[in-house]
TORNU-541445 format. One line per field, with one value per residue (C-alpha): x, y, z; residue in three letters; residue number from 1. Coordinates in nm, 2 decimals. Example, Ala and Ser with C-alpha at 12.3 -4.5 7.8 and 13.67 -1.06 7.14 Angstrom:
<sites>
east = [1.23|1.37]
north = [-0.45|-0.11]
up = [0.78|0.71]
vomi = [ala|ser]
sevex = [1|2]
</sites>
This chain:
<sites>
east = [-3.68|-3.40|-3.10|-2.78|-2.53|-2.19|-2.05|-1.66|-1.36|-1.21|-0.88|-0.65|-0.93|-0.91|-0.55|-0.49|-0.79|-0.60|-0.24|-0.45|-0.60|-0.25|-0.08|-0.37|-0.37|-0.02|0.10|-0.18|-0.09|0.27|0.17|-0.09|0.13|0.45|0.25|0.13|0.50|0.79|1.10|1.26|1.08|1.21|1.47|1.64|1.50|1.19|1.00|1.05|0.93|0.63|0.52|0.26|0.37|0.40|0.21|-0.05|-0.02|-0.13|0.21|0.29|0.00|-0.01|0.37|0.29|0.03|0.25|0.53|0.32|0.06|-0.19|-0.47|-0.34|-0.27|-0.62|-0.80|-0.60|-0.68|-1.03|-1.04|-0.87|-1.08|-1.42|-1.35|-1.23|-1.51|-1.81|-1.60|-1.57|-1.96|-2.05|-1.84|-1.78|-2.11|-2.20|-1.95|-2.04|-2.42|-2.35|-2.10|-2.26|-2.57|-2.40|-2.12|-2.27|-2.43|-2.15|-1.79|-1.65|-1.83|-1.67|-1.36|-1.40|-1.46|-1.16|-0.95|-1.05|-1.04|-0.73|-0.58|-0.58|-0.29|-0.09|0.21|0.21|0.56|0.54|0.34|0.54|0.76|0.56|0.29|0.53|0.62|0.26|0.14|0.37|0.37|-0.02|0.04|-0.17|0.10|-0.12|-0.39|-0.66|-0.37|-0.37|-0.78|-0.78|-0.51|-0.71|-1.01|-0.82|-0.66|-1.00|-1.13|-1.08|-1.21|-1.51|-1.61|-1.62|-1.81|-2.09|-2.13|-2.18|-2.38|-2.60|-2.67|-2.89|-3.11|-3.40|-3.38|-3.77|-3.72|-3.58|-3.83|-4.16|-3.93|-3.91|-4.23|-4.41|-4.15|-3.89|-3.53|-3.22|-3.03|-3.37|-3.41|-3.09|-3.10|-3.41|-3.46|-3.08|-2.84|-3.08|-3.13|-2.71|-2.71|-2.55|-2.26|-2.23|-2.16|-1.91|-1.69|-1.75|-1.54|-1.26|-1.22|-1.17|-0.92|-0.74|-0.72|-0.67|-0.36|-0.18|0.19|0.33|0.08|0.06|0.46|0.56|0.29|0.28|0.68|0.68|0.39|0.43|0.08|0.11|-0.21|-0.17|0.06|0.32|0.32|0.43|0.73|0.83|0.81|0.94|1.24|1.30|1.28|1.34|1.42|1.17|0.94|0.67|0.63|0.63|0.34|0.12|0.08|0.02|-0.23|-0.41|-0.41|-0.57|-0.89|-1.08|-1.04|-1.13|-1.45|-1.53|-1.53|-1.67|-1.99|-1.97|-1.85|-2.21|-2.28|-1.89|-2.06|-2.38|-2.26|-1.98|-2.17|-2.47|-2.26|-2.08|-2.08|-2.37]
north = [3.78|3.53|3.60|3.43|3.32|3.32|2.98|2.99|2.74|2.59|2.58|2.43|2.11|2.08|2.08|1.77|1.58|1.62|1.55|1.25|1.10|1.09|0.91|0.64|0.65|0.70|0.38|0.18|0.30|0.22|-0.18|-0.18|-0.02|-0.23|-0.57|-0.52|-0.45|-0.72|-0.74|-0.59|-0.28|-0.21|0.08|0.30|0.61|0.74|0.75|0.42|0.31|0.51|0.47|0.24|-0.07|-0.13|-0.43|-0.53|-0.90|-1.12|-1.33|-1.16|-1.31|-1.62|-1.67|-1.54|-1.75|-2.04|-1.93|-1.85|-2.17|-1.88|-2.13|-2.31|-2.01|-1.85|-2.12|-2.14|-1.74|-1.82|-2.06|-1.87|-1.56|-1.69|-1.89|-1.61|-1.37|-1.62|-1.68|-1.33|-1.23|-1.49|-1.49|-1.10|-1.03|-1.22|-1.10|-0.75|-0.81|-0.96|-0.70|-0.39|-0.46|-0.47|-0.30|0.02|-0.17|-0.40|-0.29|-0.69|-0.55|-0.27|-0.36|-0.65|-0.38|-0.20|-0.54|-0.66|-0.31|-0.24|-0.51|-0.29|-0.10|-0.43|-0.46|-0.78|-0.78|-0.80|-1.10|-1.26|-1.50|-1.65|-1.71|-1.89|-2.13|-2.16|-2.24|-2.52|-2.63|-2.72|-2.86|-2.59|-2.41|-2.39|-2.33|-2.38|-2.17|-1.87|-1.89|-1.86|-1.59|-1.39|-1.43|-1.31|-1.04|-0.85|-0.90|-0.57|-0.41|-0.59|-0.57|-0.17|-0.17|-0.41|-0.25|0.11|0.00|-0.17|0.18|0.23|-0.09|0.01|-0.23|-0.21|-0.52|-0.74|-0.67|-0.76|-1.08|-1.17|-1.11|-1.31|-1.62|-1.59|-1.65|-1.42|-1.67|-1.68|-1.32|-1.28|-1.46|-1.39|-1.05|-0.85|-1.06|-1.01|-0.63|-0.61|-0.66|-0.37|-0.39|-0.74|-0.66|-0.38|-0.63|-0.89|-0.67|-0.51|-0.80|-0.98|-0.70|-0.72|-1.12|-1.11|-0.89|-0.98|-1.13|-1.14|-1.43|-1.68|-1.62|-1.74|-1.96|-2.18|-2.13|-2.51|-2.60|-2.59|-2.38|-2.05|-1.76|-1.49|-1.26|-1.53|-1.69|-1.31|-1.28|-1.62|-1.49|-1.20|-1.41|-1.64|-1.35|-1.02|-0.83|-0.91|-0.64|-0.75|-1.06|-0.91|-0.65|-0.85|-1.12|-0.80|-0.73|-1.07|-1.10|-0.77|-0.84|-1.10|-0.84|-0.57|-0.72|-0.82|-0.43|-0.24|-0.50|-0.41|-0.07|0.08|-0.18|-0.03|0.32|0.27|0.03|0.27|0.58|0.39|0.20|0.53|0.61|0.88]
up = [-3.04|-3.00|-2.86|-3.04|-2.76|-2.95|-2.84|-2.76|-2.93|-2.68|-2.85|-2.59|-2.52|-2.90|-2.90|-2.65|-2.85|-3.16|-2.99|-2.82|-3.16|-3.35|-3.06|-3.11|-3.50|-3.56|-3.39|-3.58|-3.89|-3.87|-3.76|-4.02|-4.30|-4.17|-4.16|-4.52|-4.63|-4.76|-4.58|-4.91|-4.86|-4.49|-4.50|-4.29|-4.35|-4.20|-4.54|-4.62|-4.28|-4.31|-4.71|-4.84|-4.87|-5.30|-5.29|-5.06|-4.95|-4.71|-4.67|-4.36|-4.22|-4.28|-4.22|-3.87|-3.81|-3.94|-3.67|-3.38|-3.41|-3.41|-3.37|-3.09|-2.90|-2.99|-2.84|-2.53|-2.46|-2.53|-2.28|-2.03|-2.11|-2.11|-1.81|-1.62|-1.77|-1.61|-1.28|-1.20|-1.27|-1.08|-0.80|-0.75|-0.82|-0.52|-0.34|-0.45|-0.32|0.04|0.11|-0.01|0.11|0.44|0.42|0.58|0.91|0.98|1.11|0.98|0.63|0.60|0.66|0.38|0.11|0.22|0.27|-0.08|-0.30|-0.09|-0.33|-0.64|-0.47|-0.47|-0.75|-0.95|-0.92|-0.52|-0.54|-0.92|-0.70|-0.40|-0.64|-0.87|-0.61|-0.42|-0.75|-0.84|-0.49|-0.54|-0.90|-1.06|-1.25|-1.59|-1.69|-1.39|-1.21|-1.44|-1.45|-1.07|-1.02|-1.27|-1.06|-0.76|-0.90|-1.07|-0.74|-0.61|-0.91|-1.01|-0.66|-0.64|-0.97|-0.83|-0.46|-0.64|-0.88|-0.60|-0.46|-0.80|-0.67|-0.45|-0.12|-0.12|-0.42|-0.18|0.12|-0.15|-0.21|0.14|0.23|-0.04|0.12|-0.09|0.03|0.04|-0.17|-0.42|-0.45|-0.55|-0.78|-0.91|-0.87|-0.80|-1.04|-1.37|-1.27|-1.25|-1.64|-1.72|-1.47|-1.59|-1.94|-1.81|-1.59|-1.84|-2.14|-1.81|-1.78|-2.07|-2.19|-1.90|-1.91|-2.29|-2.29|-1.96|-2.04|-1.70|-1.57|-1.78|-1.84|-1.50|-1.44|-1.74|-1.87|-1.86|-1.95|-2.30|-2.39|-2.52|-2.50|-2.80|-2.55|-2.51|-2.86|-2.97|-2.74|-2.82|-3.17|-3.16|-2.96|-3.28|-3.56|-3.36|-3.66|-3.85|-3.79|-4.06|-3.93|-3.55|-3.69|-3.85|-3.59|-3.37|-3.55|-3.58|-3.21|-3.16|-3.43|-3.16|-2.84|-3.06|-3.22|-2.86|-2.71|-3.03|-2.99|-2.62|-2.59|-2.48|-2.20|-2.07|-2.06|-1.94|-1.66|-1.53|-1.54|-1.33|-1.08|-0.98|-0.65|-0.55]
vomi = [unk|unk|unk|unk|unk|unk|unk|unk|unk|unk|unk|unk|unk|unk|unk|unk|unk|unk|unk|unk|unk|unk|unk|unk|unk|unk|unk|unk|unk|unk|unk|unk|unk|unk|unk|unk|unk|unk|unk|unk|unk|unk|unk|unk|unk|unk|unk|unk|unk|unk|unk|unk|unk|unk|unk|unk|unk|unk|unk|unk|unk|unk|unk|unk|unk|unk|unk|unk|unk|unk|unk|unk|unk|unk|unk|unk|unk|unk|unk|unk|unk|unk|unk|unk|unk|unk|unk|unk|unk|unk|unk|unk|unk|unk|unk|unk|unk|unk|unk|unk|unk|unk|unk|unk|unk|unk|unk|unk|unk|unk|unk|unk|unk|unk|unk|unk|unk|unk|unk|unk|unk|unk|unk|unk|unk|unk|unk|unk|unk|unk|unk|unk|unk|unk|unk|unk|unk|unk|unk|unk|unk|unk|unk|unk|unk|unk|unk|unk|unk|unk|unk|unk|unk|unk|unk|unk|unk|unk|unk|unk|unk|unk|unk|unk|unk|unk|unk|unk|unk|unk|unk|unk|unk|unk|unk|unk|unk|unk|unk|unk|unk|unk|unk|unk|unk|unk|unk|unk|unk|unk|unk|unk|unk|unk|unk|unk|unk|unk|unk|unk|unk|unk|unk|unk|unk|unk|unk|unk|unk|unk|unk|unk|unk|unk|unk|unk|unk|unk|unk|unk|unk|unk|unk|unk|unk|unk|unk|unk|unk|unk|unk|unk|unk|unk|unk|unk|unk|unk|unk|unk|unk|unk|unk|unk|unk|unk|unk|unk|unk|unk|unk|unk|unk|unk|unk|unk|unk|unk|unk|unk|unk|unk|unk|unk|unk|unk|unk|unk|unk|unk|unk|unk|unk|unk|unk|unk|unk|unk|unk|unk]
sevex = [1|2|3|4|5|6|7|8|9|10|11|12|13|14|15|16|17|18|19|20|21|22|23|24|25|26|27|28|29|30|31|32|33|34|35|36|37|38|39|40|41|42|43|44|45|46|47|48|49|50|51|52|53|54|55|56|57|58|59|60|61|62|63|64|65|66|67|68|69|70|71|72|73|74|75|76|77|78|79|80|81|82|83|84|85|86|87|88|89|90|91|92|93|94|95|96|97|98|99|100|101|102|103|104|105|106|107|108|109|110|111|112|113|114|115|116|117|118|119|120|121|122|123|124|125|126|127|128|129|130|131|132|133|134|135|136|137|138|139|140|141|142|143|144|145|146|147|148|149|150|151|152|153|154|155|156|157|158|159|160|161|162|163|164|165|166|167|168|169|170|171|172|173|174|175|176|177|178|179|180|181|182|183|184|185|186|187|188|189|190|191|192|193|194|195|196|197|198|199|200|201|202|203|204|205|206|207|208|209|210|211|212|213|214|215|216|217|218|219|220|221|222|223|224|225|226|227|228|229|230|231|232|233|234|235|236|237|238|239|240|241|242|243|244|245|246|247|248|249|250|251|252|253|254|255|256|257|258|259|260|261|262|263|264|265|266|267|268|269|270|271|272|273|274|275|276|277|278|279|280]
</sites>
């Protein structure tokens, strides 16, 4: 005989996921509806801000991408984002190896980690001026300058993911390397860096989002360089025609499509990589 176990609504849980899904979907909707709309149909009240727009165009669009030089910009975030994507896994994932693999027999190791994750706790805005003037000091006040800060600064992170997720990685690996002659530099390599895939992936997309959205760095760093990522092309719209709020919306949204291919692609690989580099 079965017994039926009477399974409980967890109303208040419910409650915050609904309260939760209409702070995202509300917000989209409004840009969405808003970027479709003509000027002309902008009022004052909150129905005509909220109504369908009458006709749906594309004017919006292309007008923004007209005023932004969309294409420009898009390449430029690109190449700052896949730059700083393939730095990072290579760097802190080397980093991430050498000191969690020692980080628990050597005092200087240990107090590495904690130097470098001790850096998440640091405010951009503490370090916004010196960096301004180091960088222009050492005439790297564009582009390579914004690629390197962004290594520096997901550091900390990428380097917490990649020493927890070594705990998952049996040291016995390394010792059947060595012993069939292989070096440290070759086994990892070899063996750890293709078995790290998944944590790869997941500081890969952090990453990227991060990199993709930031304003603040590329704004003091490259002011006069005369390049623009997606972030500052829509402040220096939004600058030139601040009360145009169609035009504002839809190049919103045309600057969120590429990030937001990128993660629903990669959104898995996020998961899977967090939940196995947590720390036991």
């Amino acid at each position: 005989m079965k017994i039926k176990v009477k399974e409980k609504f967890n109303w208040p849980v419910t409650i915050l996921l609904i309260l939760g899904l209409i702070t995202v979907i509300f917000p989209l909707y409004m840009a969405v509806v808003i970027a479709f709309k003509q000027p002309s149909e902008m009022t004052n009240s909150i129905t005509g801000i909220l109504s369908l727009p009458k006709s749906w165009s594309l004017a919006n669009f292309s007008e923004a991408m007209r005023v932004t030089d969309f294409w420009h910009s898009l390449l430029n975030s690109i190449l700052i984002t896949v730059v700083t994507v393939v730095l990072s896994i290579l760097i802190h994932s080397l980093l991430g190896y050498a000191i969690g693999r020692n980080k628990g027999k050597s005092k200087f190791y240990n107090f590495a980690y904690l130097y470098v994750v001790s850096g998440m706790f640091v405010p951009f805005a503490i370090l916004m001026m010196p960096l301004v003037k180091q960088t222009a000091q050492m005439g790297i006040a564009n582009v390579v300058g914004v690629i390197i800060l962004y290594v520096v600064f997901y550091m900390p992170m990428n380097l917490l993911l990649y020493a927890g997720y070594l705990k998952n990685i049996p040291v016995a690996l390394e010792e059947a390397a060595w012993v069939d002659g292989a070096s440290t530099w070759t086994t990892y390599w070899k063996i750890i860096f293709p078995i790290m895939s998944p944590m790869h992936a997941t500081v890969a997309v952090l990453t990227a989002l991060g990199t993709w959205n930031d304003v603040m760095t590329p704004l003091v760093i490259m002011s006069g360089s005369g390049m623009n990522t997606l972030p500052l092309a829509q402040l220096t719209f939004q600058t030139q025609f601040g009360t145009n709020y169609n035009l504002a919306f839809a190049s919103y949204l045309l600057a969120l499509l590429p990030i937001l291919i990128f993660y629903l692609f990669c959104q898995k690989q996020i998961l899977n990589g967090v939940v196995n580099g947590a720390v036991k």
